[in-house]
Every structure is written in structure tokens, then in C-alpha cells.
C-alpha positions in Angstrom: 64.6 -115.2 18.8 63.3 -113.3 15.4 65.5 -114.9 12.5 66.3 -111.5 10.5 65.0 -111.8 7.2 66.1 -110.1 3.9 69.7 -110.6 4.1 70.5 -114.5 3.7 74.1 -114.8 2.4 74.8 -111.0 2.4 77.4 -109.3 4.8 75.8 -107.3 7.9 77.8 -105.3 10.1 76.8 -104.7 13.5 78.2 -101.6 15.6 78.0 -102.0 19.7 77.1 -105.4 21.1 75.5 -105.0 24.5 72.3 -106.3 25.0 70.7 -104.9 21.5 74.0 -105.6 19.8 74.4 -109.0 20.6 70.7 -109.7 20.1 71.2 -108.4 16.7 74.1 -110.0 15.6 72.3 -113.4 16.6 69.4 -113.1 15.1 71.1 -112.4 11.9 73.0 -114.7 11.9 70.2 -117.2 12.3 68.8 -115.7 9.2 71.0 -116.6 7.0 73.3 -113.7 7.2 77.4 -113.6 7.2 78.0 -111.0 10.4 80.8 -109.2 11.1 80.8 -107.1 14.3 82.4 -104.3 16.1 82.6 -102.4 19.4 85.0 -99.9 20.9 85.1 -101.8 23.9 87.8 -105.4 24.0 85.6 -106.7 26.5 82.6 -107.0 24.2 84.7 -108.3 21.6 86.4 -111.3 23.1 83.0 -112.1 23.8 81.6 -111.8 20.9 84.7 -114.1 19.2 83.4 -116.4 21.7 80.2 -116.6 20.2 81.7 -117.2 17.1 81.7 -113.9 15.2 84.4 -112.4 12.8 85.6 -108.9 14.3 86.3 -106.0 11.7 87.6 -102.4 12.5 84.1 -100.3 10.7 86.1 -97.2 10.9 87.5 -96.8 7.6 85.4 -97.1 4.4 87.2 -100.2 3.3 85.5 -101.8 6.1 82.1 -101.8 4.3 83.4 -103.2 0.7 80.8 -106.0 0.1 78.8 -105.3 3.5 74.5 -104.6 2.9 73.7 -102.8 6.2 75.4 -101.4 8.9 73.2 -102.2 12.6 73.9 -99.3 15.0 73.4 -100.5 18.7 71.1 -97.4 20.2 73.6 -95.8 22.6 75.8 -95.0 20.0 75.4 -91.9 18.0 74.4 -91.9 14.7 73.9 -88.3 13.6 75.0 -85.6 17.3 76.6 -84.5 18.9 78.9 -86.1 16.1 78.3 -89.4 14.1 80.6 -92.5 15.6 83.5 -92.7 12.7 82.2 -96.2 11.4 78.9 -94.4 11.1 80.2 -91.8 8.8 82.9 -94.5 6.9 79.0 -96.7 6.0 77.6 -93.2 4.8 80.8 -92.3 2.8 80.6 -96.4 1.8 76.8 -96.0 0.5 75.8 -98.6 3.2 72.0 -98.6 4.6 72.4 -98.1 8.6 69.8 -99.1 10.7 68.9 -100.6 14.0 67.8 -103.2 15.7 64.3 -102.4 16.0 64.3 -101.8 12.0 65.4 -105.0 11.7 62.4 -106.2 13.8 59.7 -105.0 11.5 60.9 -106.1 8.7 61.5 -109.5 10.0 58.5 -110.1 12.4 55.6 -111.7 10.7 56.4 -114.6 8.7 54.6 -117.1 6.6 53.0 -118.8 9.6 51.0 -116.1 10.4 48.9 -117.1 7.3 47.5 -120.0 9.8 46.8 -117.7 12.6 43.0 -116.9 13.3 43.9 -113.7 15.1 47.4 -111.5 13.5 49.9 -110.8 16.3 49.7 -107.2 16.8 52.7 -104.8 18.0 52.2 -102.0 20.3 54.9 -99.2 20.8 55.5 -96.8 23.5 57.1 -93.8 23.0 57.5 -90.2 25.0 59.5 -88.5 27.9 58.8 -89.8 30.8 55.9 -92.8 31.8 57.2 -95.0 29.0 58.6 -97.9 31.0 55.2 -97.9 33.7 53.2 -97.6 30.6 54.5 -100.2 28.8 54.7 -102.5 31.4 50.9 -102.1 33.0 49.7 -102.5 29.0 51.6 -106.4 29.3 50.3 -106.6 32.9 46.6 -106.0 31.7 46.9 -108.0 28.2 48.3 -111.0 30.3 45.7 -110.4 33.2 43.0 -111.0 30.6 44.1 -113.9 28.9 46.2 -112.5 26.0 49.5 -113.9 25.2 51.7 -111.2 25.3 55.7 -110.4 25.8 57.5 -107.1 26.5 61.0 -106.0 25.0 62.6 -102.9 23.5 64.0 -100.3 26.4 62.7 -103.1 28.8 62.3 -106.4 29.5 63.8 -108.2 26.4 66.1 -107.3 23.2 63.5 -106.9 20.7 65.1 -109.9 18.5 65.8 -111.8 21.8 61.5 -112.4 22.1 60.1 -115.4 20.9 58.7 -115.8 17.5 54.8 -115.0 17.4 51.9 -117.1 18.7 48.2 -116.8 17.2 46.8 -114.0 18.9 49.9 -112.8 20.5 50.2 -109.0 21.2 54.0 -107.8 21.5 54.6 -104.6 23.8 57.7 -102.1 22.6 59.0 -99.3 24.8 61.0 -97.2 22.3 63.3 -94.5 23.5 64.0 -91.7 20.7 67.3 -93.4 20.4 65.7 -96.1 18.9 62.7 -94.5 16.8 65.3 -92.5 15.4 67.4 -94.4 13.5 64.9 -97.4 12.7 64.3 -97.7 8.8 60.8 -99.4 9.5 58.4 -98.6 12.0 55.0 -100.1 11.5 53.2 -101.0 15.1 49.8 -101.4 15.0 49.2 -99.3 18.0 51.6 -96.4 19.1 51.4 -94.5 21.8 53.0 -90.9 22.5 53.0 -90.2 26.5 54.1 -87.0 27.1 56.7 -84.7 26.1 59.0 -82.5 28.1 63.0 -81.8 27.8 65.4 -84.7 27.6 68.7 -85.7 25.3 69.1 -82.7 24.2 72.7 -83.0 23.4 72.2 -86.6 21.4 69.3 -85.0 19.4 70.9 -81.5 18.7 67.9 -79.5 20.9 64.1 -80.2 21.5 63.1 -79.8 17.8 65.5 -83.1 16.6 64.5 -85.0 20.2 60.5 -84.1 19.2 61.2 -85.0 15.5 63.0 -88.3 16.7 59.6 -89.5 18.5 57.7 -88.2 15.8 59.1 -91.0 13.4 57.0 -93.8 15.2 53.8 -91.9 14.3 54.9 -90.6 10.7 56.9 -93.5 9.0 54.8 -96.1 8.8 51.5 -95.1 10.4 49.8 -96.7 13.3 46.6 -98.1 12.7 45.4 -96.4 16.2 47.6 -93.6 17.7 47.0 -93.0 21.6 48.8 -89.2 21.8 49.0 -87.5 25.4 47.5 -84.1 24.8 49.3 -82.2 27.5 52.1 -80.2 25.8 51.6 -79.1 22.9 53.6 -81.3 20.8 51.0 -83.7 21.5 48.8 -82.0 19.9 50.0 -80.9 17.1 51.2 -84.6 16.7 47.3 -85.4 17.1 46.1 -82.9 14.9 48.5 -84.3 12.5 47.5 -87.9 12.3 43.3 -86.9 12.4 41.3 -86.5 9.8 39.2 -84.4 11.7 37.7 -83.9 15.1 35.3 -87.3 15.1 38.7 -89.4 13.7 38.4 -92.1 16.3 41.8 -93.2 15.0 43.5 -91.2 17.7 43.1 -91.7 21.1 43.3 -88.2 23.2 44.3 -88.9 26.7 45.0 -86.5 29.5 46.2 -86.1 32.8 43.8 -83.3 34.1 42.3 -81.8 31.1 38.2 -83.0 30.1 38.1 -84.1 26.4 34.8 -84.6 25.0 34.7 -82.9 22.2 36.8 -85.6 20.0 36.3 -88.9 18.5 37.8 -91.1 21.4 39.2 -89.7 24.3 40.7 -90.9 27.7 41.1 -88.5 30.3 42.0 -88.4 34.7 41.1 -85.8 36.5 41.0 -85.8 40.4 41.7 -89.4 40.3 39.2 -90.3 38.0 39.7 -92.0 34.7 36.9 -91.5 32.0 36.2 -92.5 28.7 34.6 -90.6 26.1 33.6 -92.1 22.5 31.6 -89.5 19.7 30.9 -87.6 23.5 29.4 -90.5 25.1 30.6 -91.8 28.2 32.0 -95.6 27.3 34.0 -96.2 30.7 35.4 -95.1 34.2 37.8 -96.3 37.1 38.7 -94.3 40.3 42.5 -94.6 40.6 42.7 -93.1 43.7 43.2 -96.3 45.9 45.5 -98.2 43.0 48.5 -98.7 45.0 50.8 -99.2 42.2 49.3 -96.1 40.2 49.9 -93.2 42.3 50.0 -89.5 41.6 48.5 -87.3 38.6 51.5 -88.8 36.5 50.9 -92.3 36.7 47.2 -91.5 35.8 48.6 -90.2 32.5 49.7 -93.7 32.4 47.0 -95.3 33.3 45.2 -93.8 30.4 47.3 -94.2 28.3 47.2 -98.4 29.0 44.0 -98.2 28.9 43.5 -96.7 25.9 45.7 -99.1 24.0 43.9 -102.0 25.8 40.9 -100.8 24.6 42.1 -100.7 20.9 43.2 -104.1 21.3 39.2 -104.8 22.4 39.4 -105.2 25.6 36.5 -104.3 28.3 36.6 -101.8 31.1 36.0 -104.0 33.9 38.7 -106.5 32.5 41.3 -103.6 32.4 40.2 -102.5 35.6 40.7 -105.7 37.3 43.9 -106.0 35.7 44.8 -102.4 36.8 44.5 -102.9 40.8 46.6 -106.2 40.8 49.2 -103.9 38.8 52.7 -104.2 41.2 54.8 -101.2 39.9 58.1 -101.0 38.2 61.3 -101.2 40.0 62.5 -97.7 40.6 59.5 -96.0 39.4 57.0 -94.6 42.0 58.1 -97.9 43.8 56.6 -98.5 47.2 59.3 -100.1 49.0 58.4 -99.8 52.4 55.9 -98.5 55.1 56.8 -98.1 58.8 55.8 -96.3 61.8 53.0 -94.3 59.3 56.3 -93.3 56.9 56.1 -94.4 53.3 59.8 -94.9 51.4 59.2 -94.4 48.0 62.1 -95.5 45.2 61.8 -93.1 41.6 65.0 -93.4 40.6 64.5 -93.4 37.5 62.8 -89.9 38.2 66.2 -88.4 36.5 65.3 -84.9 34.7 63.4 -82.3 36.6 60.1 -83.1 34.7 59.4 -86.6 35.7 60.5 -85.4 39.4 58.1 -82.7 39.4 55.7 -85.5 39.1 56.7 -87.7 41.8 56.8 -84.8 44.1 53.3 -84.1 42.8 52.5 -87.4 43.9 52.8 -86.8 47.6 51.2 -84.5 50.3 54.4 -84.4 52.9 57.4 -85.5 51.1 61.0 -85.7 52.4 62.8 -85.8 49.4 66.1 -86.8 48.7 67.6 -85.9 45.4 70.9 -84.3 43.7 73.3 -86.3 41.0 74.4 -85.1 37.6 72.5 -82.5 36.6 71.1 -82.3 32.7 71.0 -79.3 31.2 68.8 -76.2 32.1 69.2 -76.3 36.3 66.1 -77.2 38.5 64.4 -73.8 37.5 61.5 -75.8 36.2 61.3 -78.1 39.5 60.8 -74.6 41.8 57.0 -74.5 41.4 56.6 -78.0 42.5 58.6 -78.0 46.0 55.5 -77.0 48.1 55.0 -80.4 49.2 58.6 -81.0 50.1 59.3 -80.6 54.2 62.9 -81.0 53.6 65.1 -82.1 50.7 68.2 -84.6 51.5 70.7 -83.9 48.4 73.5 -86.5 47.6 76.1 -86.7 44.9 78.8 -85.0 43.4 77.4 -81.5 43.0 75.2 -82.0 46.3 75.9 -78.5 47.5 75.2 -76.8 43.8 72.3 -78.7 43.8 71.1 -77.4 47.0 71.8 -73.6 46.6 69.2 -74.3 43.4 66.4 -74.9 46.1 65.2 -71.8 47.1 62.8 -71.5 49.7 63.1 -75.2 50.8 64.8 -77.0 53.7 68.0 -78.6 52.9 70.6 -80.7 53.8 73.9 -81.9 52.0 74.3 -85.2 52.7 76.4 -86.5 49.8 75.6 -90.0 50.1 71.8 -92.3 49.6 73.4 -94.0 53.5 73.2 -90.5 55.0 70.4 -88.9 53.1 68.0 -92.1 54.6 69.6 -92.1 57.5 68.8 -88.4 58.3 65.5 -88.3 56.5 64.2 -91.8 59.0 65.1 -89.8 61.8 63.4 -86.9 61.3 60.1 -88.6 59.3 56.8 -88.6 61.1 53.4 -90.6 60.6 52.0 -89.5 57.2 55.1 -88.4 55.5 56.9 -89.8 52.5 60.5 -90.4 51.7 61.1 -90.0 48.1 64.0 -90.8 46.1 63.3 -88.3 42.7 66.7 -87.3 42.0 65.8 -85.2 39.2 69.1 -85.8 37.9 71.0 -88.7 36.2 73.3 -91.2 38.2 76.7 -91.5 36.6 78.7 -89.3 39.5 78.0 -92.2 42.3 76.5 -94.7 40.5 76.4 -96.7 36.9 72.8 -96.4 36.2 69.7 -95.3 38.0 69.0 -99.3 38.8 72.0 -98.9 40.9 70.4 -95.9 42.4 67.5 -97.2 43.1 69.1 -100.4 44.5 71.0 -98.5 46.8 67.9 -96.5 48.0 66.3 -99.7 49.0 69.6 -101.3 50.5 69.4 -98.0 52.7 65.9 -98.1 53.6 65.8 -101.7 54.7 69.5 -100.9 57.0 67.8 -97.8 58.6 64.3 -99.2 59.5 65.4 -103.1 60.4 
């Protein structure tokens, strides 16, 4: 755990307390801190009276008399589509709010990093979609060569649930906009921006306040090195930004299909090939092509993206290559679960706007595809020039048969449920083709999270092919 520092005797509030919450009521506590908590839920709050914390109502200014800081738990809004009420009541109160990953950069090093050799470093992950598979192959690659190294944030751990830093230790973040949003200090020493492409619209009042909200990571504190995907063009105008000019080798320009030599240090895949360019000299290459746990043009974004940051961290390419083929894959993302009879099942469940499902279909040269849930906002217009891969789609959920009307020009079938959707898409599969789960939709009509999903995918899979 990271003991909180800065508020030793003083009165923290903390608002929401699932896993971020109750991290951060914890680790304040064990700073010294007098906490008080809150959440709507009376679930959350017997347990937390368990753990021995005082409850108090934070929806009424009178709440906050005497209280220094207000922690906001990330799935609770903060500013749209309307500020919780004990949110407002700490504004009207003249309370700091801030989150939990605030609190971690203000609290992280401590006096005994003055008998380290080597700092710990912080690198933070950031973008639409790839964050998670980014992330997680940075920890895989750092570990693979011999550098301590633990992963929290949006995965793995509570940021203040990790263990207090070890000489030399490098500390991987996945940060959703949720998070980079609200948090008072953000000061990695590598950030990295993925990609960009419509996505919480509705908790970031449009794409200008959801671009802004990942901005923060790059403009609060600033990154000693900033790895920026260059595909969209908020990446680079976030690049051209943060340079000082085109030689600045303090960003890192990476690419999923696009050459970039002309910059100071670039990163870039195209046809399965990763290069790396420094002042327009070739430094480094891998062929992804036969990485199993790296497939498609999307997860080469990712790819580069690790291997930038690895590289800022001064690692070699062999090492990271190495590193790269041992790489297993996340759960529910690109997630080979299966091969029989010459059929691949493939679990993205976490695949949930149309973007990152675009991708996984991309992926794939014979994909049966089962899809359908909640559908965000904006339809599957933006998915229709990537179904020419797609035999047949399997739709489930709720709105299966809206969903399916959407798909012009491809096969479909309304299945409503992942049991028939496998079923169906098993007995029709033949040697060479690929059932994908990319639901390009979000879970909460069947299930509680796309883990559930995903879960259910596999559960499916493994009845159908026994």
C-alpha cells in the first residue's frame, strides 16, 4: 500500500468505495489521516463500518465543515452529465476534490528513494482503445528483462493498493479519461497516448471534453518522454504540442500503417512490420506477423507503442523482442481461446464501441462474428466499411434485431443469446475461419460487465466444441 501523504490529522472524505474507493480510504488512513466515507450504495457501507470507517451523508455542505479534500471514486461523475450532489455540496464548501490517482503522485516517492541507485519511474497509458494490451505487454516486457515492475490503475491493482517502491522499480498505470480527468497531479515519467476515436461521450459532454480529459496526462505535469499514436489527428496535434520541433526526440511518434522518418524518434508497423527510426536512421525492427498474442494492424499500434516506452526506459530491441513473442494476451482482448477442426474462437469482449471492433474484424481474413448488446451512441455507421471480412454475423442481446437491420450487405442471424450465437456459428465454421466475439457494443442488457461477456463466450465455446 502507498501511505497518503500531506494530510496527517486532517479530515478526508472519500466518495464511492469499490475497489479505488476502498483503496483510497485505506491508504489514507495509514497516512495519518481522519477518513470519513460515503457511497450511495448500503452494501458498500456496512462494509466499509466493518473496516472501521466513520460514515457521513457528503450531500449537504455541512458535510464538508472541517473536511481538506473530498476523493471521488472514478465512476462517479464529477462535472456531466451532472455533478453527484456531494460533488457540488465540496465545491459550494470550498473543498479540493480529487482522486485517487491524484493522491498517488503526490504520495509516491518518499524519503527512501534518496538511497535508491536507480529512481522508480511511473509509466501511464492513456487513449481509446489498446490501453489495457498496451499496458499490460509494457509490464510483460519490463519483467521479461529483469526489471521490477507492477501494474495497477484501470487494471491489475488499485493504484494505492501496489506496494511501496523498490530501487529501480518501474510502475505501469492504465488511466481511463475518468481518471486523468479529475486527478490534481499527474506527473509520470513516461505517458503514452494510443489512439483516439469516439467513447463517453455522455460523461465528458462530447469529444472535445473526452479529448481534453486525456489531454491532462500530457499537459499538467509534463512527461519527461511522451509516446503519442499519430493516427487521428488529435494525436497529432497533441504531438505537435508537446515538441519543440521536428528533431524533439522527446516525443515518440508511433503508427499503425503510416512511415515516419522524418521526426526525432519514431515507431511505426506497417504490413506487420515494426520499425524504428531515430534523427532518420533505422535503430530497430521485429516482424509481428507470427506473434500469437499480437495479432491484427491494432495490436501493432500496441506493440509500438510498448515498445517505445520500453525503449525510453533503455531497453534493447532484441530484449523487447524476446519479451514480445512470450507475450500471452489479455483476457477478453484479441484472446485466442480455442482452435479446432482449422476454426479459431477468438474472445474481444472488451471490443465494446464500433472503433475497437472495426479493428478486431480487421484482424481476420474469414470472420464469423458474433456481436450486438447496448449500443453507444452514433449506430454502427462507422463499422460498415470494415464488414468485408465478415461471412456471417451472429447478433445477441437486447436490441439483437435493431442491431442486425444496421448490417447492410452482410449475412445475419438473430440469435439473442452468446449459447446460440456459438452454437450456430460451430456448426456452420469451416477450416480457416474465425469466430470472433467484437460486440461493438457495451454489456449491461445480458450481462454486468464485458468480463462476464467474455466469460460467457468462452463457457460457450468450450460446451459447443468438447
Amino acid at each position: 500500500m502507498i501511505p497518503v501523504q500531506g494530510y496527517t490529522g486532517q479530515i478526508v472524505a472519500v466518495l464511492g468505495l469499490g475497489r479505488s474507493g476502498r483503496a483510497a480510504a485505506l491508504a489514507l488512513r495509514e497516512g495519518g489521516a481522519q477518513v470519513v466515507v460515503w457511497d450511495d450504495g448500503q452494501t458498500a457501507r456496512d462494509a466499509a463500518q466493518v473496516d472501521g470507517f466513520a460514515l457521513r451523508d457528503l450531500a449537504k455542505v455541512a458535510s464538508f465543515e472541517g473536511v481538506a479534500a473530498l476523493i471521488v471514486s472514478p465512476g462517479i461523475p464529477h462535472l456531466y452529465p451532472s455533478p453527484h450532489p456531494a460533488v457540488a455540496a465540496a465545491w459550494d464548501a470550498g473543498v479540493p476534490v480529487d482522486n485517487d490517482i491524484g493522491l498517488f503522485f503526490r504520495s509516491f516517492a518518499t524519503d527512501d528513494w534518496d538511497g535508491f541507485d536507480t529512481p522508480p519511474r511511473v509509466i501511464a497509458v492513456t487513449g481509446s482503445n489498446g490501453k489495457s494490451t498496451t499496458a499490460a505487454l509494457i509490464h510483460h516486457i519490463l519483467v521479461e528483462n529483469g526489471r521490477p515492475a507492477q501494474l495497477a490503475g484501470n487494471i491489475g491493482r488499485g493504484v494505492l493498493d501496489i506496494d511501496p517502491a523498490h530501487d529501480g522499480e518501474v510502475v505501469v498505470l492504465e488511466l481511463s479519461s475518468y481518471q486523468t480527468d479529475l486527478a490534481r497531479s499527474l506527473t509520470p515519467d513516461v505517458a503514452v497516448f494510443t489512439n483516439f476515436s469516439a467513447d463517453h461521450l455522455d460523461r465528458h459532454a462530447g469529444l472535445g471534453g473526452y479529448f481534453a480529459a486525456k489531454r491532462r496526462l500530457f499537459a499538467e505535469g509534463g512527461p519527461d518522454r511522451a509516446v503519442i499514436g499519430m493516427d487521428e489527428p488529435e494525436g497529432r496535434y497533441l504531438a505537435n504540442q508537446l515538441a519543440e520541433g521536428p528533431g524533439d526526440d522527446r516525443v515518440i511518434a508511433i503508427s499503425s500503417g503510416q512511415k515516419l522518418i522524418g521526426l526525432g524518434w519514431s515507431v511505426f508497423a506497417r504490413k506487420g512490420f515494426l520499425s524504428e527510426y531515430r534523427k532518420g536512421r533505422q535503430a530497430g525492427a521485429i516482424d509481428l506477423r507470427d506473434i500469437k498474442g499480437l495479432p491484427g494492424a491494432h495490436n501493432h499500434q500496441n506493440a509500438c507503442a510498448a515498445y517505445a516506452a520500453c525503449r525510453a526506459m533503455g531497453l534493447g530491441p532484441k530484449g523487447i523482442e524476446a519479451a514480445m513473442r512470450s507475450y500471452p494476451g489479455l483476457p477478453h482482448r484479441s484472446q485466442l481461446v480455442a482452435e479446432v477442426g482449422g476454426v479459431a474462437f477468438v474472445n474481444d469482449s472488451k471490443a465494446t464501441n464500433v472503433d475497437s471492433a472495426a479493428k478486431a474484424l480487421q484482424a481476420f481474413a474469414k470472420v464469423r462474428w458474433i456481436c450486438g448488446g447496448l449500443q453507444k451512441e452514433g449506430g454502427l455507421e462507422g463499422l460498415l466499411p470494415h464488414l468485408d471480412h465478415v461471412v456471417k454475423a451472429y447478433v445477441i442481446g437486447r436490441e439483437a434485431e435493431g442491431f442486425a437491420r444496421q448490417l447492410v450487405g452482410v449475412a445475419t442471424e438473430v440469435c439473442l443469446t452468446m449459447d446460440v450465437a456459438v452454437a450456430n456459428a460451430v456448426a456452420e465454421a469451416e477450416a480457416g475461419d474465425v469466430v470472433l466475439l467484437a460486440p461493438a457494443a457495451a454489456s449491461f442488457d445480458q450481462y454486468d460487465n464485458f468480463e462476464k461477456r467474455g466469460e460467457d463466450f468462452v463457457r460457450c465455446v468450450t460446451a459447443a466444441t468438447l
